[in-house]
N, C-alpha and C positions, 0 to 999 in steps of 0.2 A: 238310585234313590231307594231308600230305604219306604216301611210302609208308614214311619210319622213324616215322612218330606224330607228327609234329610242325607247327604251324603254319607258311604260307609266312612268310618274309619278307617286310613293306610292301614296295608299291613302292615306288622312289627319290621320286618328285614327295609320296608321303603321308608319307614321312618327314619329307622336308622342309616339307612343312606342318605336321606335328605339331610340329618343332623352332619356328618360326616362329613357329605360336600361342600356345606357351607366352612365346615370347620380347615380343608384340605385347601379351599379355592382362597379364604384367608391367607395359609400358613405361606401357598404359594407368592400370593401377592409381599409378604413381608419378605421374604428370604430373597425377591431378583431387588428390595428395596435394601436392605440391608447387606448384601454383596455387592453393590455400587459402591458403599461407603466402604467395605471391606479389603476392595481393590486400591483404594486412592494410595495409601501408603505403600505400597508395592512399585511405583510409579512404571508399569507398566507400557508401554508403546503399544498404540493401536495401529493393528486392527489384536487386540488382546487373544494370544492362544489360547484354543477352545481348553485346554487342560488346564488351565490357569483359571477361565471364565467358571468350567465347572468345581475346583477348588472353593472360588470363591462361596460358589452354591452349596457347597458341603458346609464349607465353614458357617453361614448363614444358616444353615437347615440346625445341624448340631450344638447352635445355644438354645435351642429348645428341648426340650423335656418331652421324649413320643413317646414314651412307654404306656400314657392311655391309650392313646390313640390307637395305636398301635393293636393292641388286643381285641380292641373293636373289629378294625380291620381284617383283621384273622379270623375273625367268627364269623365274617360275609365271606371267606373263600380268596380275600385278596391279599395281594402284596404287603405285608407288615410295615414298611419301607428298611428292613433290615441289612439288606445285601445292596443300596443305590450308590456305593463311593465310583462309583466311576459313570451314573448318569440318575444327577440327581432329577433336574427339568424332568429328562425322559420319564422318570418313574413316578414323580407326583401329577404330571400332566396323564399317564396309563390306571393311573390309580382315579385319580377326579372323572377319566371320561367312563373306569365301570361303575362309578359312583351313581353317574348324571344318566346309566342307561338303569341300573336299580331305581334309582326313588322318580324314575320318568320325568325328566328335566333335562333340556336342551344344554348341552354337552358347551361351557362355557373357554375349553379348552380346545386346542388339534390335536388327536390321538397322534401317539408317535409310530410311523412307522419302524417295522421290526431291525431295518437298516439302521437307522438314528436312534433306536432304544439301544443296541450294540455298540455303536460307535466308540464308547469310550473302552471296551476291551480289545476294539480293535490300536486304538492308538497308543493303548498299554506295549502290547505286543510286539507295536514298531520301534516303538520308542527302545522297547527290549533288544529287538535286531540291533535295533544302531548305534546298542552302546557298549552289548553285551558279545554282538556274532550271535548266530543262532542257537536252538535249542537242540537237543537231540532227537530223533524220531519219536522214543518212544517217550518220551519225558519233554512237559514244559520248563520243566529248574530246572537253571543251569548247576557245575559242579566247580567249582574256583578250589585250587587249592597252593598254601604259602609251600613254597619252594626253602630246601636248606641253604644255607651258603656252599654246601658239598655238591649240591647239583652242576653248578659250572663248570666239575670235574667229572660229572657225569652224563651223558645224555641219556645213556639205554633210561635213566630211572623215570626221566620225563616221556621217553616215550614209553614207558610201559604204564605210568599212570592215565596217558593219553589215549591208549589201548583200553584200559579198563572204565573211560568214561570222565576224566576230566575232561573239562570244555576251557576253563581260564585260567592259568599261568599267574601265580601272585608273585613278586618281588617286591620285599620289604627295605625300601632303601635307606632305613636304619643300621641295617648289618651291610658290613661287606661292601665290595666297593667297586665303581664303574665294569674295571677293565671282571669282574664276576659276572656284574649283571649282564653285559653284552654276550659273554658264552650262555649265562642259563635263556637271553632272548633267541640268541641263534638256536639253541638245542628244541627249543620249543616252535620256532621256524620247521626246522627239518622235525621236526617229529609229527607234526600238521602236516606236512608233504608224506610220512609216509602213510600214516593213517585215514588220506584225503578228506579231512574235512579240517573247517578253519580254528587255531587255536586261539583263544584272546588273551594278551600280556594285561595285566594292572601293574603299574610300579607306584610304591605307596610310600609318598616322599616323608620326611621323617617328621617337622615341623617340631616346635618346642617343646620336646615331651621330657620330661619334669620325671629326672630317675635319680637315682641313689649314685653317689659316686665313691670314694673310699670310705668303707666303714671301721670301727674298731668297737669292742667289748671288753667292758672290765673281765670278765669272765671266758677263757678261750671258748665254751662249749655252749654259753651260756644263751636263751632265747626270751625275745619279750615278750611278756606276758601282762595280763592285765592291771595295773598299777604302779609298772614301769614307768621311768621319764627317758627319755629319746630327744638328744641335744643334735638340732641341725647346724651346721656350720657352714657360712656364704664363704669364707675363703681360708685358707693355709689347711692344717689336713687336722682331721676330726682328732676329739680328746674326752675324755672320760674322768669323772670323779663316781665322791661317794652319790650325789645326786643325781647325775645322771649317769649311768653304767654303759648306755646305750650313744652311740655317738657317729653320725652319718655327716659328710658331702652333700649338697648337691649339684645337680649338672648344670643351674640356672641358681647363680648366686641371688641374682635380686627377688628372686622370691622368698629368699628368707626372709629379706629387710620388707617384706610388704606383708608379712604374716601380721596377724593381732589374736590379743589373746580374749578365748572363745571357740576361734572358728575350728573346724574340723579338718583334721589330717588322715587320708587311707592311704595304706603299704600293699602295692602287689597283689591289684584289682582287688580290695577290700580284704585282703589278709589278715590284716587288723587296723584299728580304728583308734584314732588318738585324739587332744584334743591340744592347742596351745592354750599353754600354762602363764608363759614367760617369754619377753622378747627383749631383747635389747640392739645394737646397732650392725653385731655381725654375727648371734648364734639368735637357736627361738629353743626353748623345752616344750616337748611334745610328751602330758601326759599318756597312756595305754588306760582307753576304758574298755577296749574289747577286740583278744583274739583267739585265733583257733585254737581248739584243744590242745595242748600239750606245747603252746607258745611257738611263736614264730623264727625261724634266725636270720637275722639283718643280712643283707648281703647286699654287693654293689648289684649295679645298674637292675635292679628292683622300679617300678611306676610309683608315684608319688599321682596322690590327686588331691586337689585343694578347692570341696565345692562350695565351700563359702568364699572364697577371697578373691576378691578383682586382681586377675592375673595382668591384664593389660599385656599381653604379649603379641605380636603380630605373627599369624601363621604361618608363614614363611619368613624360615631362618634364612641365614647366610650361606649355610650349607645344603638349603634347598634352592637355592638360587643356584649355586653350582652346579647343582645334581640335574635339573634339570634341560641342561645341553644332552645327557645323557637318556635324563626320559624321554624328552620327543623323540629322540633317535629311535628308542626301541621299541617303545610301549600303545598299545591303544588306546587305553587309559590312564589317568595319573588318580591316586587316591590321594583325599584332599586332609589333611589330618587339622584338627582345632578350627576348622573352618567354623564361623559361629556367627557371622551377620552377612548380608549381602554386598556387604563393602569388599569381602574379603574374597569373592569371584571376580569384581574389576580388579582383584591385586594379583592373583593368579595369571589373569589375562596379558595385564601389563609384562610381568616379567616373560609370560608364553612370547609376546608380540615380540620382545626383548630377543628371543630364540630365532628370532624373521624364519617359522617356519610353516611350510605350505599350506599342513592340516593340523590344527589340533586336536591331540588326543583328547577321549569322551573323557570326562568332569566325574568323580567320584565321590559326595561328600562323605566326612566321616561324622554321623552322629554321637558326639561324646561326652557333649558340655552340656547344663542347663541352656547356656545361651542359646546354643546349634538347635535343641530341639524346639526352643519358645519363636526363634526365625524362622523355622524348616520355612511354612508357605513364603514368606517374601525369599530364600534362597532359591526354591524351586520357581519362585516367578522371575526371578532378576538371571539363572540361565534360560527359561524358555524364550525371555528378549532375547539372548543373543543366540538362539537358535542354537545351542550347543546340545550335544547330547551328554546327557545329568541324570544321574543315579544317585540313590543313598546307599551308605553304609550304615546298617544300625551294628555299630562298634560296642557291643553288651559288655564287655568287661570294664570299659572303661566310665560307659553311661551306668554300673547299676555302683561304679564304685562313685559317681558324681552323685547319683539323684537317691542310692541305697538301694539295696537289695529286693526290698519287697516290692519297690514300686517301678522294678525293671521289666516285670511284664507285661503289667497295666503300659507300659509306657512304647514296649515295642509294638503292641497292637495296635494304639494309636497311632504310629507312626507308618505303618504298615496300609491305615485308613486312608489320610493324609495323601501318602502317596498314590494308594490305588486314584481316588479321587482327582489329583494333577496327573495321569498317565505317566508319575517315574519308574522308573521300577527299583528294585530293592534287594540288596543283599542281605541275607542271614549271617552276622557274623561272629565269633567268638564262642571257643569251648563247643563247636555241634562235635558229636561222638568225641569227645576227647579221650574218656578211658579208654576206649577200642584206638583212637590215635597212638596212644602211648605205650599201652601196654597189652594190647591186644583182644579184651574182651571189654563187650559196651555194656553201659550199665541200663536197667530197665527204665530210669528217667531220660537219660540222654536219647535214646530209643522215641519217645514220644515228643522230647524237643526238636528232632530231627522228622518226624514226620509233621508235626505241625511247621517247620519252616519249609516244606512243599506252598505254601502261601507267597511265599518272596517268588522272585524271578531268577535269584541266583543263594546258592547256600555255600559258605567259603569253611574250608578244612584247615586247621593248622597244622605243621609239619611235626615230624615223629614216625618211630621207627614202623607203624606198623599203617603207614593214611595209607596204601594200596590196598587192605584191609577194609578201609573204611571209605575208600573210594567206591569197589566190589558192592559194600552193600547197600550205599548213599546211592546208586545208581537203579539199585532195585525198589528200593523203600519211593523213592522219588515215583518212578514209574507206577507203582502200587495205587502211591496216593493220589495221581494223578486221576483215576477211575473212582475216587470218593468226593474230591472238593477241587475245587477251582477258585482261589481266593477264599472267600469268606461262603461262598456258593456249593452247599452241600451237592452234590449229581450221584441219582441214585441207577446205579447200575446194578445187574443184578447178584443178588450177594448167594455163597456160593459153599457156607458153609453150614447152611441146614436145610 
């Protein structure tokens, strides 16, 4: 008591702990009310995996706006709640109970023990082992890398990249064919025997991917360039006039006839940027509003991506139907291509169960399409029902040729959240080190994209003359970054060069 009779005033820090607590023990109460509803459309089966439960809690937590809050939080010493994708509960219940010990208020929460505040990096981890093989000693990223079709006539070369720090075996079963893939599975068999530790196959079944078939040019040498017209053709072989010079196939005829004019057309993960002009019953004109310097030149089996128009295509072709007698046989993985709603894991399953065989390989999706990314959670909850082991691919060439270029890295961060949050783990995929892949020297951006995917749980190389090169230094760089961040979790170790 003060000397007029009256209590002091809180001090400032318990005021604002008190404002706080009310505000955190709110937010808490909304987000397990709002992730009930979050779940219902996922139709999950109970008892719902904790990885899916805490999704939900993410997702709930994340239509809120914390960036006040947040700074508050940080001037009392506490948790921001910046780094919680993998335990959301745990960290607003750790945050509410330092709350309720500052502004002296009986702790409306149960602290979490330090076991249960971890939890969900533990289950990251596992989930990693059982889909991915494990990690390397000195490094938690794994190192994936796309095998050539020449390797089935090679072993030394898979084991010598096995030697310098590959961990997983890509086979793209687009190119090249069974009786290939079986040699480069076995060569990567024995090459894990001599190197003793285990190698992981992916075979990356091809699905309807939408490429250039015979092209022709009024012009032998000629390239498109921006205010060209480019005539697709659904069938008989491509033709050229004065109006359109430019004149392609493609590999899926009814996608011509389902074009409209408007939507957008990209060449060769966004090479250049077109727009339909014209359409009639079996060709579509593809204005050019935007390509590289010094124009582009057409060439067959080139990627086609069309992000406005309802493809309606189902991701498993008929030639992935075949193909897959051959991936169970060899692969740990199957990589899932155009996967894009949850419907399309029971369709996977179905044709697997079709294989009558004993284990199915771990589940890979590939994020490529607007759809695949607006589904990711009900994808990753419709495999945790069936207990499968379930990865993403964020397949970046083909997602930034879908959603555009600038908004491909806001978009793989996200995804990256998403997943830490459901315990998947995650591949880096497309263009990491490319220059040093190809031609031997990396460029100072790819350098930085490549230490920032130390974030994923696996970073995938594509083939070229020089990826043992870039195996070498992916294995260093990996290890490096491993002693600065851990996910999104800075760790300050001690730095060493001043």
């Amino acid at each position: 008591m003060t000397q007029k009779g009256r209590m002091q005033d809180p001090p400032h820090t318990e005021m604002t702990a008190q404002t706080l607590l009310a505000e955190l023990a709110a937010l808490r109460t909304l987000v397990l009310a709002d992730a009930a509803h979050t779940l219902e459309p996922w139709e999950v089966a109970r008892p719902v995996p904790d990885g899916i439960v805490n999704l939900s809690h993410y997702l709930a937590l994340r239509r809120h706006d914390l960036r006040p809050v947040q700074r508050r939080l940080m001037a009392l010493g506490l948790s921001s709640l910046g780094r919680l994708e993998g335990r959301v509960l745990p960290t607003l219940d750790a945050v509410i109970s330092a709350l309720a010990a500052l502004a002296g208020r009986d702790n409306p929460v149960a602290a979490p023990l330090e076991a249960a505040f971890f939890a969900g990096e533990v289950r990251l981890a596992t989930a990693a082992d059982a889909l991915l093989g494990p990690a390397a000693p000195h490094r938690r990223c794994r190192i994936m890398v796309t095998l050539p079709g020449t390797a089935a006539a090679d072993p030394d070369m898979i084991l010598d990249l096995a030697r310098r720090g590959m961990d997983i075996v890509r086979i793209n079963c687009a190119h090249d064919d069974a009786a290939a893939w079986r040699a480069m599975a076995a060569h990567a068999r024995r090459a894990a025997s001599l190197v003793g530790r285990p190698l992981s196959i992916l075979m990356d079944i091809a699905g309807p991917k939408i490429r250039t078939g015979e092209v022709r040019t009024k012009e032998k040498k000629a390239r498109l360039q921006a205010g060209d017209a480019l005539r697709l053709v659904a069938s008989g072989e491509p033709w050229c006039d004065a109006h359109a010079p430019f004149a392609a196939a493609v590999s899926l005829a009814e996608i011509v006839r389902r074009l409209s004019p408007g939507e957008r057309l990209r060449y060769d993960d966004g090479a250049l940027e077109g727009v339909v002009e014209g359409v009639d019953s079996d060709t579509a004109i593809i204005r050019i509003v935007r390509a590289k310097g010094g124009g582009v030149k057409l060439k067959p089996e080139k990627g086609l991506n069309l992000p406005d128009t309802a493809l309606g295509l189902s991701p498993l072709t008929d030639k992935d139907q075949d193909d897959l007698a051959t991936v169970v046989e060899c692969a740990d993985m199957i990589g899932y291509s155009f996967v894009s709603r949850p419907e399309d894991i029971d369709l996977l399953e179905r044709a697997l169960d079709r294989c009558a065989v004993e284990r199915k390989p771990g589940l890979v999706a590939k994020i490529e399409r607007p759809e695949a990314v607006t589904n990711l959670p009900g994808l990753m909850a419709r495999a945790a029902a069936k207990d499968w082991p379930f990865g993403v691919m964020i397949a970046r060439g083909d997602l930034a040729a879908e959603i555009g270029f600038e908004r491909v890295a806001e978009m793989q961060e996200e995804i990256l959240w998403l997943c830490e949050a459901a315990g998947v783990p995650v591949i880096w995929a497309t263009q990491v080190l490319e220059d040093l892949v190809k031609d031997g020297v990396p460029s100072r951006g790819e350098m930085t994209d490549a230490a920032m995917a130390a974030r994923a749980e696996c970073v995938m190389l594509n083939k070229g003359p020089a990826v043992a090169a870039a195996v070498d230094l992916l294995d260093r760089l990996l290890a490096r970054m491993d002693g600065h961040i851990v996910k999104k979790t800075p760790t300050l170790r001690a730095l060493k060069s001043w």
